[in-house]
C-alpha positions as CSV (number, residue, x, y, z in Angstrom):
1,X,7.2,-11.3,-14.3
2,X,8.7,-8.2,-15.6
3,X,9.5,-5.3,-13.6
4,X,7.3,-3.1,-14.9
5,X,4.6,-5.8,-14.3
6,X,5.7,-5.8,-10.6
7,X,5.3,-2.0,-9.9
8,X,1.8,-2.1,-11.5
9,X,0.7,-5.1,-9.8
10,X,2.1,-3.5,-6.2
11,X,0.6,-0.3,-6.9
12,X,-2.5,-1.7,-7.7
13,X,-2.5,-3.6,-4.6
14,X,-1.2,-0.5,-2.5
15,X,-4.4,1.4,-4.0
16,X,-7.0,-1.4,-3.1
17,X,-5.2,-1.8,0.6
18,X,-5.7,1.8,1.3
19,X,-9.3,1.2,0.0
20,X,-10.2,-1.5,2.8
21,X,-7.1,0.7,5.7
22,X,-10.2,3.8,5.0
23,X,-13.1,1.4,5.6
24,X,-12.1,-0.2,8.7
25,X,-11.7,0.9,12.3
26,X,-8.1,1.5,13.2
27,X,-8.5,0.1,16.3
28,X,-9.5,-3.4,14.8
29,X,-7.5,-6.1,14.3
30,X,-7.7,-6.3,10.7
31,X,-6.8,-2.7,10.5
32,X,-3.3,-3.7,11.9
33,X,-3.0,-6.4,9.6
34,X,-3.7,-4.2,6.7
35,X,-1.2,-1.9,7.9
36,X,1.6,-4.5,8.6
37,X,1.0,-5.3,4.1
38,X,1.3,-1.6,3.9
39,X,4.3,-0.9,5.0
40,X,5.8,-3.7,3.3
41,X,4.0,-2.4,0.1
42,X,5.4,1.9,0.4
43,X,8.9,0.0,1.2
44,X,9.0,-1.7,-2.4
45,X,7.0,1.0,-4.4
46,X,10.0,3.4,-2.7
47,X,12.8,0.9,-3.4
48,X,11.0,1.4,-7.5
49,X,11.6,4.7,-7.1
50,X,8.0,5.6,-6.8
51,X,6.9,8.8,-5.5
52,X,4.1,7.8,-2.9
53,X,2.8,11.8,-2.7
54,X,0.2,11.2,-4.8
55,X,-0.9,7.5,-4.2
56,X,-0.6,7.7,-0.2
57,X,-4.0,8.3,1.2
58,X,-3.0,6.9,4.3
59,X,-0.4,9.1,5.6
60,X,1.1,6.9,8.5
């Protein structure tokens, strides 16, 4: 896999994660379990040099 194929593979997934993070209850399990993938998800797309302004709906 290419880098370029990473970012927009991680991205992707960052966008669909947020997605479900809005839907659910923050005080639910799952919600914590989202957010632990999250994390891990804004610390790649920053190590890519990606700007998160935009793409960060979550704002944690």
């Amino acid at each position: 896999m290419t880098e370029k194929e990473m970012i927009k593979m991680s991205i992707e997934e960052f966008a669909r994660l947020q997605y479900y993070m809005l839907a659910s209850d923050r005080d639910s399990d799952g919600y914590r379990l989202m957010k632990d993938r999250y994390i891990e998800l804004k610390v790649m797309l920053t190590a890519f040099g990606i700007n998160l302004t935009e793409l960060d709906k979550i704002k944690e």
